[in-house]
C-alpha positions as CSV (number, residue, x, y, z in Angstrom):
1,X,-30.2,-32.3,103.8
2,X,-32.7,-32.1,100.6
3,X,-33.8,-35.7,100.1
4,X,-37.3,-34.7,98.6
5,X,-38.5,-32.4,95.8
6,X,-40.9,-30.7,97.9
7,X,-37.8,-29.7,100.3
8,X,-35.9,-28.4,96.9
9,X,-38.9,-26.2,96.1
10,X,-38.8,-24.9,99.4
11,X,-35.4,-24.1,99.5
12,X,-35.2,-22.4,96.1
13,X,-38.7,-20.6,96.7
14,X,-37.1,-19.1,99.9
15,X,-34.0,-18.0,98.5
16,X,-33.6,-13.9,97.4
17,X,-31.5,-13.6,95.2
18,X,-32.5,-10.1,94.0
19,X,-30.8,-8.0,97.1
20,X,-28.5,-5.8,95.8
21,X,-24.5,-6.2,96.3
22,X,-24.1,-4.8,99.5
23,X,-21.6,-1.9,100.9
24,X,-18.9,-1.9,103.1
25,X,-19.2,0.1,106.3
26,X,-15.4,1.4,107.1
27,X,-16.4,2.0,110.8
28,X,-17.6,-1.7,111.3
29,X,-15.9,-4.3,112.3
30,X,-17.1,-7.5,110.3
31,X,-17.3,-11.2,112.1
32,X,-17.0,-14.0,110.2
33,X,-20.7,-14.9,110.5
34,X,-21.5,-11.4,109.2
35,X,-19.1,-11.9,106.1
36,X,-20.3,-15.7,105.4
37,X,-24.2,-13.9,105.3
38,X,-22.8,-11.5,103.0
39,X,-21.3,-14.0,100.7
40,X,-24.3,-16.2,100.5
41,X,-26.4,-13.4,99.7
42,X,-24.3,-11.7,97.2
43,X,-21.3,-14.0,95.0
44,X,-21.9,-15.0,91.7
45,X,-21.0,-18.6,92.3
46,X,-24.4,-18.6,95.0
47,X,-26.4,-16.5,92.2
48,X,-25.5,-18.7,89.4
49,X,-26.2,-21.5,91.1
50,X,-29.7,-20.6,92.2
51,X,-30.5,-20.0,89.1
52,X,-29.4,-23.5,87.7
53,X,-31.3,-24.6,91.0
54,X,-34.6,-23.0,89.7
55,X,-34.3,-23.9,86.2
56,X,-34.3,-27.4,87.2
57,X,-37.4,-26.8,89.2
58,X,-39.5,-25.6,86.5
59,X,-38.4,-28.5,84.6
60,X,-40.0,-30.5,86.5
61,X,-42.8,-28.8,86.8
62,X,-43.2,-29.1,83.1
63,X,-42.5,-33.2,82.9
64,X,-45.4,-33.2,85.8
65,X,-47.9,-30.9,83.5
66,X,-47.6,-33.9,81.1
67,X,-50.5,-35.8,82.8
68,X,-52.8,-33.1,82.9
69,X,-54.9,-32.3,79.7
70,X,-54.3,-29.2,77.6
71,X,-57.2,-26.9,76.3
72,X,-57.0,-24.7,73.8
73,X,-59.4,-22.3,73.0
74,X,-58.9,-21.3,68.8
75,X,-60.9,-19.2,66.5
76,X,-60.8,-18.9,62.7
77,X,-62.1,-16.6,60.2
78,X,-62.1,-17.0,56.7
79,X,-63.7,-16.6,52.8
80,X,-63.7,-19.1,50.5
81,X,-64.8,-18.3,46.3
82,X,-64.9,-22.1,44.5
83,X,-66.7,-23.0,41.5
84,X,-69.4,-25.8,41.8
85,X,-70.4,-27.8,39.0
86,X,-73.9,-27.7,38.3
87,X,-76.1,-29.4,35.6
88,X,-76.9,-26.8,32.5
89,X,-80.6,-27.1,33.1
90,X,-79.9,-26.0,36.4
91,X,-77.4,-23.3,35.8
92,X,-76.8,-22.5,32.1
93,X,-73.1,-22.1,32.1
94,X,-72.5,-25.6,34.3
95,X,-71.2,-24.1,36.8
96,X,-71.9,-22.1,40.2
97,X,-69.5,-19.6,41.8
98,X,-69.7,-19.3,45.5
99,X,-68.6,-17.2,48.1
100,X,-68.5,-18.8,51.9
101,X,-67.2,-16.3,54.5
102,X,-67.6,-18.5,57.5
103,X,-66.0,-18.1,61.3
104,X,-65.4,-20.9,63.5
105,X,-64.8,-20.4,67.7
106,X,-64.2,-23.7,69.3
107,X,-62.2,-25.5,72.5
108,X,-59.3,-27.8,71.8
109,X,-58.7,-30.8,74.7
110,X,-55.7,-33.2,74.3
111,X,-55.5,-35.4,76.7
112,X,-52.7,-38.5,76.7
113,X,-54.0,-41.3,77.9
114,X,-51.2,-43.9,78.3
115,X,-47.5,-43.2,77.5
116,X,-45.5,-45.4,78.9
117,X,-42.0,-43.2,78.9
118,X,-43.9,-40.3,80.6
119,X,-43.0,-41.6,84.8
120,X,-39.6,-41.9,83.6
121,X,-39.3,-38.6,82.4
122,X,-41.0,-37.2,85.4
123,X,-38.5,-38.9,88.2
124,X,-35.5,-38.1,85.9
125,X,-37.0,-34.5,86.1
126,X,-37.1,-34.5,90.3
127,X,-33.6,-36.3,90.3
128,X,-32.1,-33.2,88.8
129,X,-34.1,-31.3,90.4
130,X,-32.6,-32.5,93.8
131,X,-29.5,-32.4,92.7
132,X,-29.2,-29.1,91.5
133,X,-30.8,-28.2,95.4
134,X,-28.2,-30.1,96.6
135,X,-25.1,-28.4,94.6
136,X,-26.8,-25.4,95.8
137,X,-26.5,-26.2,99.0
138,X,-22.7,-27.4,98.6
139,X,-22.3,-24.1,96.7
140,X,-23.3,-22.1,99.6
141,X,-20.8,-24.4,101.9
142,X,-17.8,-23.5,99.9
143,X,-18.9,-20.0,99.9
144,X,-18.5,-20.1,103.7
145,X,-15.1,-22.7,103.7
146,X,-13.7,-20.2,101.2
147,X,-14.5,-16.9,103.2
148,X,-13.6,-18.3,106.7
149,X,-10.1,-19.7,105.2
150,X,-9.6,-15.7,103.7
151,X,-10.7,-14.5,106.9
152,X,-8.1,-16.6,108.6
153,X,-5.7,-15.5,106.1
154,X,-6.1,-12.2,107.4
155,X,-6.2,-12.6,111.1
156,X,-3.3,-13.9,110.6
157,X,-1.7,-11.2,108.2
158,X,-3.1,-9.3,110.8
159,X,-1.1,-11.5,113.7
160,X,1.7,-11.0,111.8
161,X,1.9,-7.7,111.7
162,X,1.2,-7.3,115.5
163,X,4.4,-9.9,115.9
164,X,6.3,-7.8,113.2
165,X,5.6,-4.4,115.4
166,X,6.9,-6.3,118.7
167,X,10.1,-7.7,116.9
168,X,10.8,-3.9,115.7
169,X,9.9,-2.7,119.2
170,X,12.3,-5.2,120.6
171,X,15.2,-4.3,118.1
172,X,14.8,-0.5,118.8
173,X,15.2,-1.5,122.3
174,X,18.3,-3.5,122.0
175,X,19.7,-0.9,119.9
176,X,19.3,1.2,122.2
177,X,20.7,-1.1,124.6
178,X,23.8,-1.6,122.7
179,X,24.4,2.2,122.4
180,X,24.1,3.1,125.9
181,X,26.4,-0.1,126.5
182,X,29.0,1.5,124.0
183,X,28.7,4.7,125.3
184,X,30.0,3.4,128.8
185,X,32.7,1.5,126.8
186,X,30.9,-1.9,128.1
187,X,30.2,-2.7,124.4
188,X,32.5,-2.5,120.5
189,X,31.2,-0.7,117.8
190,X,30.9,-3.9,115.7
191,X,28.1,-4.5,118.4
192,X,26.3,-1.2,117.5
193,X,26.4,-1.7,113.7
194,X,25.3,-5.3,114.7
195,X,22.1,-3.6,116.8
196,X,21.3,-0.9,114.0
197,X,21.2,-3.6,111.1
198,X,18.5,-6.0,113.2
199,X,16.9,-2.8,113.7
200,X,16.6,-1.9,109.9
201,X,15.7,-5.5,109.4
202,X,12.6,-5.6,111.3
203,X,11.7,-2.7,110.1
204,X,11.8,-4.2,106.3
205,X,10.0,-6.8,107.6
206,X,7.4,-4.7,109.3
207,X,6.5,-3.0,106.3
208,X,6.8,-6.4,104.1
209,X,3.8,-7.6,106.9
210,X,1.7,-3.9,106.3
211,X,1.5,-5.0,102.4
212,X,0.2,-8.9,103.4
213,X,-2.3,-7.5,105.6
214,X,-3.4,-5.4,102.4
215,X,-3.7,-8.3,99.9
216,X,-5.1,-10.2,102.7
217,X,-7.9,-7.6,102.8
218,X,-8.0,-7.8,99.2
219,X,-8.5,-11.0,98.9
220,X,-11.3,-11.5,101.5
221,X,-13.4,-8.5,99.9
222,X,-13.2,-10.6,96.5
223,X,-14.1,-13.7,97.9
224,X,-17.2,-12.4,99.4
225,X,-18.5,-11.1,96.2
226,X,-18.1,-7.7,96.1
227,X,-15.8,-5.5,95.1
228,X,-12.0,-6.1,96.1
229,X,-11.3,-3.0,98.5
230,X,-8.5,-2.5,101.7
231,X,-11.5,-0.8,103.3
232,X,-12.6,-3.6,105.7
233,X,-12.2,-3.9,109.5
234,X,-12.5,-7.6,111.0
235,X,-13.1,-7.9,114.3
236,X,-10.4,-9.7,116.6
237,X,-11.4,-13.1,118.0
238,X,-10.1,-14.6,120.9
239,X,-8.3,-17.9,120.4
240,X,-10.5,-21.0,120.6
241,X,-9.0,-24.1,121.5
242,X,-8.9,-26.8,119.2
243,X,-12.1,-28.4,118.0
244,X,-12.0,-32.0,119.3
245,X,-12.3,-34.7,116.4
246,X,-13.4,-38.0,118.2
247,X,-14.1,-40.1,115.2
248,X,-11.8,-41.9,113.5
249,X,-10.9,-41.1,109.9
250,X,-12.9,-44.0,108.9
251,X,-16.0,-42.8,110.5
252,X,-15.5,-39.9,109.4
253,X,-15.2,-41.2,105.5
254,X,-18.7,-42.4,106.0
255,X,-20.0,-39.2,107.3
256,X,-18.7,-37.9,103.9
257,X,-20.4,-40.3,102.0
258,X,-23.8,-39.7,103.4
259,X,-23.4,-36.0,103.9
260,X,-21.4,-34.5,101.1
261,X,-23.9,-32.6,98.8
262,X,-21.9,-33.1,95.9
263,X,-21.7,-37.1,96.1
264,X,-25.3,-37.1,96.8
265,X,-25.9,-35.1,93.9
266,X,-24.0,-37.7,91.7
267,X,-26.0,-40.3,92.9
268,X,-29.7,-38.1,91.5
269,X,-27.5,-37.8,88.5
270,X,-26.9,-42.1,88.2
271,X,-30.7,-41.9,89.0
272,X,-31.7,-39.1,85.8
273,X,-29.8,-41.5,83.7
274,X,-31.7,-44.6,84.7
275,X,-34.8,-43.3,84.4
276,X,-33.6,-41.8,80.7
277,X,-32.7,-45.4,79.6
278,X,-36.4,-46.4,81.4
279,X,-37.8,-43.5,78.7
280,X,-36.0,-44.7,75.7
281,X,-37.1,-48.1,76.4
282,X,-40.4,-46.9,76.7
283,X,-40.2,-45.9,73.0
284,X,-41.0,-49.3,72.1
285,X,-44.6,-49.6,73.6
286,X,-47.5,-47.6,72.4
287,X,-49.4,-44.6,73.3
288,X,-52.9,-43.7,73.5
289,X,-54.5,-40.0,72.9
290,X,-57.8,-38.4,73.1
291,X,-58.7,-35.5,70.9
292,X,-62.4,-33.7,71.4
293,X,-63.1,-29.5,69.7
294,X,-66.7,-28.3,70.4
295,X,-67.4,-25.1,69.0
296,X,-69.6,-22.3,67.1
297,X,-69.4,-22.7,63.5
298,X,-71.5,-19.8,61.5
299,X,-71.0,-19.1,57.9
300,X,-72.9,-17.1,55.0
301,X,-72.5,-18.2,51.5
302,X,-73.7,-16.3,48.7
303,X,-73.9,-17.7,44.9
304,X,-74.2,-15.8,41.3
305,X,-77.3,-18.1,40.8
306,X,-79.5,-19.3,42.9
307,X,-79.9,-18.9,46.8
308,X,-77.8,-20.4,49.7
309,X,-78.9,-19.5,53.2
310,X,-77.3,-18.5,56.5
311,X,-76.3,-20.8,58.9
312,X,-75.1,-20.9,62.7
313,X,-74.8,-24.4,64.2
314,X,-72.7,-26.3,67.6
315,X,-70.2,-28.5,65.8
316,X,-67.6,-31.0,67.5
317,X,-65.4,-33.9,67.3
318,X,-64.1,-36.5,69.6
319,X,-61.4,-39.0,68.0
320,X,-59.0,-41.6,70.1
321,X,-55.9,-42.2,68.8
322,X,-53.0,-45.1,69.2
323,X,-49.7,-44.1,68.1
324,X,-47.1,-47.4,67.6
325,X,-44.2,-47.0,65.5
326,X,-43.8,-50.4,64.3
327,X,-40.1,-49.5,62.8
328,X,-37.8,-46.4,64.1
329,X,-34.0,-46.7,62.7
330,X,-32.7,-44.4,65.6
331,X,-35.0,-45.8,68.6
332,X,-32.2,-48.7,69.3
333,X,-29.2,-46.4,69.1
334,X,-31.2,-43.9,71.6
335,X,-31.9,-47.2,74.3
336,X,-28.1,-46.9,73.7
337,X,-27.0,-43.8,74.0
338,X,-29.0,-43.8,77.4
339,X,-27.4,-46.8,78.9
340,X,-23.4,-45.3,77.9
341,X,-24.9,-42.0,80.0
342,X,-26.2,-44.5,83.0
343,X,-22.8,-45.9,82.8
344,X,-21.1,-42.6,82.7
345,X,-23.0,-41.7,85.3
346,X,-22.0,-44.9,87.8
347,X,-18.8,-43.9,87.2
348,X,-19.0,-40.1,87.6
349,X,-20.2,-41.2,91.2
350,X,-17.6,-43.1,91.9
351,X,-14.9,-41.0,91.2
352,X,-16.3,-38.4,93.3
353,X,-17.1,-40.7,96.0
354,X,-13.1,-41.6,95.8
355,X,-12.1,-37.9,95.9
356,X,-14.1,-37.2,98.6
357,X,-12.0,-40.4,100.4
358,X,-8.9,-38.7,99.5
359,X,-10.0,-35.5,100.4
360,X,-11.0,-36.5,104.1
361,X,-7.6,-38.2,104.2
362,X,-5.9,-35.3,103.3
363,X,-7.9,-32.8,105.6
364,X,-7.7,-35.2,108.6
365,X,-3.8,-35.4,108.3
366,X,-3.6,-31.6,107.8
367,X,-5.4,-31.3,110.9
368,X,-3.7,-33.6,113.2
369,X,-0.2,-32.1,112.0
370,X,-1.7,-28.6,112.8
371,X,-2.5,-29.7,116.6
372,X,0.8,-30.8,116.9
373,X,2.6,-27.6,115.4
374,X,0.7,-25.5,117.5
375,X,1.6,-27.5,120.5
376,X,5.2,-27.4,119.3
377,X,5.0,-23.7,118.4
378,X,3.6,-22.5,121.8
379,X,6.4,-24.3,123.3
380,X,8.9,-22.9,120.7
381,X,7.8,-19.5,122.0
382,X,8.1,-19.8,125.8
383,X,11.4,-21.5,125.3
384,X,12.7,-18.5,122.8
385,X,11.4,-15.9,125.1
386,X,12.8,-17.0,128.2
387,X,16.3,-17.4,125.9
388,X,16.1,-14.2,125.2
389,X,15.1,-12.2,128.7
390,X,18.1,-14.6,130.3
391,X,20.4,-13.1,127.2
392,X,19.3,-9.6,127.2
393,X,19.8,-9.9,131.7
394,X,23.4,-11.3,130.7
395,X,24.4,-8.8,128.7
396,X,23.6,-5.8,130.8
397,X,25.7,-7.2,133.3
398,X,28.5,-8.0,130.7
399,X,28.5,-11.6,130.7
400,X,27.1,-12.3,127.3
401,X,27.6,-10.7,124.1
402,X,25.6,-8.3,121.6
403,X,25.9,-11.7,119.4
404,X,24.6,-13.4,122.0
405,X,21.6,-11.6,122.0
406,X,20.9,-10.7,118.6
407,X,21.0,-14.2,118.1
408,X,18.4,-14.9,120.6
409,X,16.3,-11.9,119.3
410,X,15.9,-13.3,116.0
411,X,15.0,-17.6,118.0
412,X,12.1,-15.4,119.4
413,X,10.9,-13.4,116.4
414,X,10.7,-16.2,114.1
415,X,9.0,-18.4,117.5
416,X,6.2,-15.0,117.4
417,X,5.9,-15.9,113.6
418,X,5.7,-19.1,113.8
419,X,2.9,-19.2,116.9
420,X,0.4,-17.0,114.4
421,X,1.3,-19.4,111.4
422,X,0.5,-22.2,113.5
423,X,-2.4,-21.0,115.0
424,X,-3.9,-19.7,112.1
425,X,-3.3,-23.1,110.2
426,X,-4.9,-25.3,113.1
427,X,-7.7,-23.1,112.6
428,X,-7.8,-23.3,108.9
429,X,-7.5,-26.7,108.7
430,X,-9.9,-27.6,111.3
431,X,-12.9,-26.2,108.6
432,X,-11.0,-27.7,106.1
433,X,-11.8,-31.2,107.4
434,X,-15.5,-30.0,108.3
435,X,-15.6,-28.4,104.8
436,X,-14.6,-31.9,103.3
437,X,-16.8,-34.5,105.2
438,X,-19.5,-31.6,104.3
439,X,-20.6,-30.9,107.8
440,X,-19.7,-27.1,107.3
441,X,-22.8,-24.9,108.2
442,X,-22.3,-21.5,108.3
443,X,-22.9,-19.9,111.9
444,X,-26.8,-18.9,113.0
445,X,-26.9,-15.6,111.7
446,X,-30.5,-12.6,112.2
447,X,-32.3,-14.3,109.4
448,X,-31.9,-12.0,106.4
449,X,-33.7,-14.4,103.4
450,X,-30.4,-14.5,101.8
451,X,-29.9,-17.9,102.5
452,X,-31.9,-21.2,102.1
């Protein structure tokens, strides 16, 4: 968690985010780690935000350069022709014309001495600073929710399909079934016609679940930054058994409320805000310069009549100066403009911190009701195939009919469907609530300096 401004330089200085958008291999197969590091080093929404992320930091950087001096180093050349008048007995025509080419090398320092609204503006610059880091970091997190929820997606297009290729195996088979059955006059064309029409229908559904598993693809490509392409393998994983959840919602709540990147950005924004009222206030109180130039100054003037010599001499100048404007028309509507945006602010955080409670509501329920569909669903299936193998036994010896079976057939396909759905939602919904209490990390990955 970045809680300091030294951790947010670190985090932005150690971020790439000049590695070119990388290619799919077609022979790979891509974990879900491996397509997380590809989407933290590659999206937009991770690029853009860096770049807000370092904007910030040299912001700072600026508001901090404030207390050191600044030297400048100028030189001037220049001619000057002006008439001088001079007495008549001096120079007949009362006048003088003379010529002054003169050139001038000196160094500036400015240096503020006191300025009262210069702290201020310094912490307001590190509060954004922080939380730019911070929205970073949150950025990165829904990089990772967002690919592992596509990923899902399409293991379980994937599942799909695999159920949708066993339901057609399974209606080939029983139309086969029901034609050898009619061809030993054990079973009525009706239950033939009956056979060949589930047949044709899980084979419209098996090429309904060929196109999801494309889009699926689709979809994944595009949410890991690059290009939206079918050409993508993911490798299979093994179902893991549900992540346990011990905490109650409530604790849980407050883990959100401590750990959520985007509330504790809110709350660096509240601070910014504060410390720009603290700098308009400031406004009222003086401030105190010092102003110092030491140089070379060399000129050569000439004149029409008489003689002026060369000269090359050190010249300098040191002046303090107090700056206190006694009367400013705007100064009280800016003290007030800065405590609207403080207020603003407060409630800003607020808001977000009562979205994030509704959010971790919403996740924990969705997860819960996942457990118990899958539950529900793996018992759905066990029932719906044993309903079907006692059918299918029945009916080859004649004591149930094609009806019977085809009935059965379809308990068990939509119990296959069904199993995947609810697998791949328990799994789903289980980042979901990690996503929203902001404990999402993405898996330890071969460090590539993609990532902070």
């Amino acid at each position: 968690m970045v809680l300091t401004t030294r951790d947010a330089a670190r985090c932005i200085g150690t971020t790439r985010t000049d590695t070119p958008i990388p290619h799919l291999d077609e022979s790979h197969r891509y974990t879900l780690p491996e397509l997380i590091d590809i989407a933290e080093s590659s999206s937009p929404e991770g690029r853009i935000a860096w770049t807000e992320a370092k904007r910030a930091l040299e912001k700072t950087s600026i508001s901090r350069a404030e207390y050191l001096p600044l030297l400048t180093l100028a030189a001037q050349g220049s001619d000057l022709r002006a008439i001088v008048p001079f007495p008549k007995p001096i120079a007949p025509r009362g006048y003088v014309t003379v010529e002054e080419p003169q050139v001038v090398a000196q160094l500036e320092l400015r240096y503020s001495l006191l300025d009262f609204g210069r702290g201020s503006r310094l912490e307001g610059s590190k509060a954004l600073e922080i939380a730019s880091t911070l929205r970073l970091g949150r950025v990165h997190q829904t990089l990772a929710y967002n690919t592992a929820m596509q990923f899902y997606r399409t293991q379980q297009a994937l599942g799909l399909l695999d159920a949708a290729k066993i339901i057609h195996q399974t209606a080939d088979t029983l139309q086969k079934n029901a034609q050898s059955q009619f061809d030993n006059g054990r079973a009525t064309l009706p239950d033939v016609q009956n056979a060949v029409a589930g047949e044709a229908e899980a084979r419209y559904n098996l090429a309904a679940a060929e196109g999801e598993v494309e889009k699926a693809k689709l979809s994944l490509t595009e949410s890991i930054g690059i290009e939206p392409t079918t050409a993508i393998e993911i490798a299979p994983e093994t179902p893991q058994a549900a992540e346990s959840f011990e905490r109650s919602v409530e604790e849980l709540i407050q883990v959100a409320w401590k750990s959520r990147p985007d509330l504790l950005a809110r709350a660096q924004e509240l601070r910014h805000a504060q410390e720009a009222y603290r700098t308009a206030h400031a406004a009222y109180l003086p401030k105190v310069g010092l102003q110092a130039a030491g140089g070379q100054t060399s000129m050569w003037p000439t004149a029409d009549y008489g003689q002026l010599g060369p000269a090359s001499v050190s010249t300098w100048q040191v002046a303090a100066q107090l700056q206190w404007d006694v009367f400013n028309g705007a100064r009280g509507h800016e003290q007030k403009a800065a405590l609207a945006e403080q207020k603003a602010a407060a409630e800003a955080q607020r808001a977000t911190q009562d979205s994030v409670t509704r959010q971790v509501w919403e996740a924990y329920t969705d997860y819960q009701t996942a457990l118990a569909q899958e539950k529900a669903a793996k018992s759905y299936l066990d029932s719906a195939q044993v309903s079907y193998d006692s059918s299918l036994d029945a009916f080859g010896y004649g004591v149930r009919s094609l009806v019977d079976v085809v009935q059965a057939e379809r308990q068990l396909a939509q119990a296959r469907q069904e199993s995947v759905r609810a697998q791949a939602r328990r799994l789903q919904t289980e980042i979901a609530l990690s996503y929203a209490t902001g404990q999402l990390a993405p898996p330890k990955l071969p460090a590539t300096g993609a990532r902070p």
